[in-house]
Each structure stands twice: as C-alpha cells, then as structure tokens.
C-alpha positions as CSV (number, residue, x, y, z in Angstrom):
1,X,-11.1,18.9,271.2
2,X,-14.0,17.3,272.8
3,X,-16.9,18.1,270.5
4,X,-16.0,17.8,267.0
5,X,-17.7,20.8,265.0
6,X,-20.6,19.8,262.6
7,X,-21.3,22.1,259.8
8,X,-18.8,24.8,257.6
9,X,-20.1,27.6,260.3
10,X,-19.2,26.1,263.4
11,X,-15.8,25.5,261.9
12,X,-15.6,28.7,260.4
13,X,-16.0,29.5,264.1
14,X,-14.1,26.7,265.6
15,X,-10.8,28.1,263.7
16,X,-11.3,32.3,264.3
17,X,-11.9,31.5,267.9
18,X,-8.8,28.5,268.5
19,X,-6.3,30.3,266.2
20,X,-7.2,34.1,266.7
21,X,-3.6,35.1,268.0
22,X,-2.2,34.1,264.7
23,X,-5.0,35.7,262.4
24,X,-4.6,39.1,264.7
25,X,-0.6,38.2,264.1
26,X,-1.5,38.2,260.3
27,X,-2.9,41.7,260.5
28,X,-0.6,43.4,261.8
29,X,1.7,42.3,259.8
30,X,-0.3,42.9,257.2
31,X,-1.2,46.1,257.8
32,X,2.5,47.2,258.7
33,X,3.9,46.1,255.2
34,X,0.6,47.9,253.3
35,X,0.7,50.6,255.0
36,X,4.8,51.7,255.5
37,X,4.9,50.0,251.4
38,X,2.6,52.2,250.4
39,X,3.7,55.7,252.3
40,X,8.0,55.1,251.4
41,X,6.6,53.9,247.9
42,X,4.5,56.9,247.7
43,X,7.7,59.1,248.3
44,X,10.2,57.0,245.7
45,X,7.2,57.1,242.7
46,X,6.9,60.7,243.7
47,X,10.5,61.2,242.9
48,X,10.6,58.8,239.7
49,X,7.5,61.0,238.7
50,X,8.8,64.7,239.0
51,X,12.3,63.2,237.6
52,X,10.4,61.5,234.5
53,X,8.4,64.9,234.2
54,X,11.5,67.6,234.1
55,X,12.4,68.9,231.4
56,X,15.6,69.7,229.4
57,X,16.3,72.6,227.4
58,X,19.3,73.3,224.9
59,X,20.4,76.1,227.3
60,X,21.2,73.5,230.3
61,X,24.6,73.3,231.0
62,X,26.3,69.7,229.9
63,X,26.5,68.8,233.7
64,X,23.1,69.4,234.4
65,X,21.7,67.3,230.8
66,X,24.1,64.3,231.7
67,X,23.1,63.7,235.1
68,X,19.1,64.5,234.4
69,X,19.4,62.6,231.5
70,X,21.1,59.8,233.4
71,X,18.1,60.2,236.3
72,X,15.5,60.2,233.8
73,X,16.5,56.6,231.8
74,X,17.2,54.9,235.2
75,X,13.5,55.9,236.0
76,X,12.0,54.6,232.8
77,X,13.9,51.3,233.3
78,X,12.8,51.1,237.2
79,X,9.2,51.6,236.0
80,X,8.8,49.8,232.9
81,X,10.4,46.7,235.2
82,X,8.3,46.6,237.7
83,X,5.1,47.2,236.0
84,X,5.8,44.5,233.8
85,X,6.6,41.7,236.3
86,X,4.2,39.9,239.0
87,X,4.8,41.0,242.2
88,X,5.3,37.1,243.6
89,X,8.3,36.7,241.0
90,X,9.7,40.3,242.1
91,X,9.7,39.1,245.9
92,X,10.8,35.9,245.1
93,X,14.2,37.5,243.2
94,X,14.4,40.4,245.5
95,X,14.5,38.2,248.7
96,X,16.8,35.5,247.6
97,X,18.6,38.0,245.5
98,X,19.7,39.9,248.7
99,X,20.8,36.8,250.9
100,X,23.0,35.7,247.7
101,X,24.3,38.8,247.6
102,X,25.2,37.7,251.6
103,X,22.8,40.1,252.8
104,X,21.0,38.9,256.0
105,X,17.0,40.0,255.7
106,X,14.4,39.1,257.4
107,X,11.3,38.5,255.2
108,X,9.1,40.8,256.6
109,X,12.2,43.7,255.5
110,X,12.3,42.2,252.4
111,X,8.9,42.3,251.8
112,X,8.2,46.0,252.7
113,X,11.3,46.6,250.2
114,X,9.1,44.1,247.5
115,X,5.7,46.6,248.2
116,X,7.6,49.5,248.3
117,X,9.4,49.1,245.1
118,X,6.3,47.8,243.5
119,X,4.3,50.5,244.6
120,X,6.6,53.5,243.4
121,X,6.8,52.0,239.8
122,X,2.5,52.3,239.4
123,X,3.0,56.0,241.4
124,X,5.7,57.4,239.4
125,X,3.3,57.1,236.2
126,X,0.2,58.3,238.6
127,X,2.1,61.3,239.7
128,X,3.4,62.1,236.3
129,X,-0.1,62.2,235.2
130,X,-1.2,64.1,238.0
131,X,1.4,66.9,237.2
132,X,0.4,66.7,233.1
133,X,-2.7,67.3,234.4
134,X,-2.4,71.2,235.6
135,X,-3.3,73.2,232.6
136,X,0.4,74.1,231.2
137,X,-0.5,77.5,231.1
138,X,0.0,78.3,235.1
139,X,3.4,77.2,234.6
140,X,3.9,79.5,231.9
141,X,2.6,82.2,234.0
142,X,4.7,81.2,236.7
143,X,7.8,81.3,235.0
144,X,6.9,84.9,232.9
145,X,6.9,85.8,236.5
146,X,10.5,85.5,237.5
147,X,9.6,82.1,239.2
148,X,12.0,79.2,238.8
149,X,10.9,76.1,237.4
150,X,11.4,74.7,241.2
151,X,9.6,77.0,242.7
152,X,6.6,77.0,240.3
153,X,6.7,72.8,240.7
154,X,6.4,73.4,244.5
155,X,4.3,76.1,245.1
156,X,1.9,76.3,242.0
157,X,1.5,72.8,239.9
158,X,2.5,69.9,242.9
159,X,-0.8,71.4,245.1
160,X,-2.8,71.1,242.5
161,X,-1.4,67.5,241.7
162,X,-1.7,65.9,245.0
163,X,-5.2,67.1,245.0
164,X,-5.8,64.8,241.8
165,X,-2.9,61.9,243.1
166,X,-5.3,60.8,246.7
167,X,-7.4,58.9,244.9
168,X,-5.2,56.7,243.3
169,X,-3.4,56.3,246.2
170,X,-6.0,55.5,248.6
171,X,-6.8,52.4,245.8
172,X,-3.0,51.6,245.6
173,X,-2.9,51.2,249.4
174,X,-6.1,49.1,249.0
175,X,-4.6,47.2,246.3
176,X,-1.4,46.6,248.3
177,X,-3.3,45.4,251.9
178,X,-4.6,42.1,249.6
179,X,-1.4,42.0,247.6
180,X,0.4,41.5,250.9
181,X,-0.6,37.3,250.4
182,X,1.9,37.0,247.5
183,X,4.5,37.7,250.3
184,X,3.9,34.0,252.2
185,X,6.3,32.4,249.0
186,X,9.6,34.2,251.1
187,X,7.9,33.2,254.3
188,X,5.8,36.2,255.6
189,X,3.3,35.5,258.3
190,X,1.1,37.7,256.9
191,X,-2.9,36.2,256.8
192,X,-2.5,34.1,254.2
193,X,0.2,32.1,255.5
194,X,-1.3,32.0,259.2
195,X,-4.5,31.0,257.4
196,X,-2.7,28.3,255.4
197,X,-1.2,27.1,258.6
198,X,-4.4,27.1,260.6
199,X,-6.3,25.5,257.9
200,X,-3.5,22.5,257.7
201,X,-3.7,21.6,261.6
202,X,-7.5,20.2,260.4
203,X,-7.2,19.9,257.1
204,X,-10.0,23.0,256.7
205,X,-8.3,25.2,254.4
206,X,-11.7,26.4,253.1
207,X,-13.0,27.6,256.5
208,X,-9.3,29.2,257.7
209,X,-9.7,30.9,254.0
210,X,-13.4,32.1,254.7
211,X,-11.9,33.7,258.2
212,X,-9.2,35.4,256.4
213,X,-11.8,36.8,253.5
214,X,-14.1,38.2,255.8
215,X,-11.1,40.0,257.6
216,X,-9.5,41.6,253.8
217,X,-13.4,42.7,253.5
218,X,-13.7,44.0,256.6
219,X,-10.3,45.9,256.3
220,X,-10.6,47.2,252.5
221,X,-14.4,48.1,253.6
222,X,-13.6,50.1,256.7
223,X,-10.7,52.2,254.8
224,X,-12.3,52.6,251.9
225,X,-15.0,54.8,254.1
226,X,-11.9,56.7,255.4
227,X,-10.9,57.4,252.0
228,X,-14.0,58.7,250.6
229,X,-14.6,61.0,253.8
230,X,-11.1,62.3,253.2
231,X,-11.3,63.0,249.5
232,X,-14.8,64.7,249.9
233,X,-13.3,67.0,252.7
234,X,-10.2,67.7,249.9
235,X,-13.6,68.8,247.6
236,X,-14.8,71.2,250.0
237,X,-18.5,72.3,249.2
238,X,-20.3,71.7,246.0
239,X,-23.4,73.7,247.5
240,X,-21.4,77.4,247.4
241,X,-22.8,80.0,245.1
242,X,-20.8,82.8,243.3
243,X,-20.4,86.2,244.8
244,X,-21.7,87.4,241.7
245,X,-25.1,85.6,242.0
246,X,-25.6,86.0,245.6
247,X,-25.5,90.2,244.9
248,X,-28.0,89.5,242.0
249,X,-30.5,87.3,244.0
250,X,-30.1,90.5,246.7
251,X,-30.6,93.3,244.5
C-alpha cells in the first residue's frame, strides 16, 4: 500500500474496495443459508404446526391415536427446544455433534441444517396460530358437509392461513439473513467472518464492521420493500365498494 488512508472513511473505503471479493463471498453465502433455511424451515414448522393442531377424537382407531399422539409430543419437544436455546449454542452442538457422530459436514451444510431447524421451531407455533385463527365455524360447516377433516384443512382453513402466515415469514427470513453471523463460531464464511478476517489484516475491525452494516441494511432494506409489495398485492383493494351500494348510489 503506498498511501496509507487518513480518516475512518477512506478506510471504510480502503477495505470495501481491497477486500470486495470476500464481502460479495459473504453474501452469498449469506443469502444461500437465509434464504434455503428459511424456505425447508418454512416446510418442517409447517408440518410441526398442522401435526401440533390435529385433533384426536375417542372414535380414532388405537393405531391412529398412538402414532398421532407419538407425532404430536415429538413436536412439542422439537419446539419447546429450540425456542428455548440460542441459536450459536444450537450450531455449535449440531455441527460438532454430527462429526462425533463420524459424520463428515461441511459448515456451510451444517449451518443451513442450524437455520432450518431453528426456523421450523418459531414457524410451527406461527402456523398453528395462523390455522386457530380461521373462525372454527367454517370447519364445522365443512365437515356437516361430508368434507373430511383433510380436505377441509386443504381446501378451506390452510388458504385462509397462509394468507395470515406471509407476514411472519417475510420477518423470519429477515430475522434469519442477520442471524446468519452466529454461524462464523463452526467456521462459516458468511460476512461476519469475512469482515472479521478483513478487519484483522489492518487491525480495523471497526471500519470492516461498518462495511458489513451497511451491506445487512441494505439487504434487510431492499427485501423488506419486496415484502410489503407482496403482502399488499395478497390484500387486493381496500378502495372496492359493495354491489349493494353501487345499485343504491345508481338508483
């Protein structure tokens, strides 16, 4: 280096501009564990959710309340264990946990597996509450109509649900894009750790942070906008008027 930079900006510049490759390294990476994490754990809390959710009656046959019933505590453990533990101490025993089992992992794998098991324990309890919160009476009209209580979960309350579950899963995703810096303890090059190792070349950790900071913002920023324009085109219109009152204002 020839000139030595003067000033926290010119450093700030000094470092996005001489270690770019591994920042744009870092989001990708990034982005591939937030983004596959939250889609599979989307899918397994969806599972944990309608499993948590079903319903056993005294006409079941034994089979059916043994292996529901079986389902149903595995899911509460799942949950109740991952909710209650930091996410850093869950990768830490997940990634070591699998190589002593004599697994060979790479971190990145393990750490999608980390994300992905994090993220279906808080979905499970969003999509329960999703489906509790379809008024309990279209169900009972589905079923007084011959319907089975598949079919009405399918086609009349899991809709509905979704409709109320895209919301908390565009801020899980969110949440999950910055929680992807816990990862760098098992040795994922996701930003934090390329910031960590472009900030120790110079000893400017807080400029290498400030690059990294700027990036999170301008990711979270940039799909938070996606997420709104999504979720208002779920809405539809809010300017409609009822049938009823446009043949009264034409009368």
């Amino acid at each position: 280096m020839t000139d030595t930079p003067n000033g926290i900006f010119e450093w700030i510049w000094f470092i996005a501009t001489q270690y770019a490759d591994l920042f744009i390294t870092g989001t990708i990476i990034t982005l591939i564990i937030a983004v596959s994490g939250t889609i599979l754990g989307f899918i397994l809390g969806f599972i944990a959710g309608i499993t948590e959710d079903s319903k056993l009656s005294k006409n079941d046959p034994l089979p059916k309340k043994i292996v529901l019933g079986f389902l149903k505590g595995v899911s509460k453990v799942y949950v109740e264990i991952f909710r209650d533990t930091p996410m850093i101490v869950q990768a830490m025993i997940v990634y070591f946990g699998i190589r002593y089992a004599g697994i060979q992992t790479d971190p990145i794998s393990a750490g999608i597996l980390v994300t992905v098991l994090n993220t279906g324990a808080y979905m499970a309890e969003t999509v329960r509450a999703g489906i509790k919160s379809i008024d309990i009476g279209q169900r009972e009209g589905a079923l007084a109509l011959g319907m089975s209580p598949i079919s009405t979960m399918i086609h009349i309350i899991l809709p509905q649900a979704f409709k109320n579950i895209v919301p908390e899963m565009a801020n899980t995703f969110l949440t999950n894009l910055k929680m992807t810096s816990v990862l760098n303890v098992i040795g994922v090059k996701e930003l934090f750790l390329q910031a960590k190792t472009a900030g120790g070349t110079y000893y400017r950790y807080l400029e290498s942070y400030l690059v990294i900071a700027a990036i999170y913002f301008v990711l979270c920023f940039a799909f938070n906008r996606i997420f709104l324009f999504i979720e208002k085109k779920m809405a539809g219109k809010k300017d409609y008027a009822l049938a009823v009152e446009y043949m009264d204002n034409n009368e």
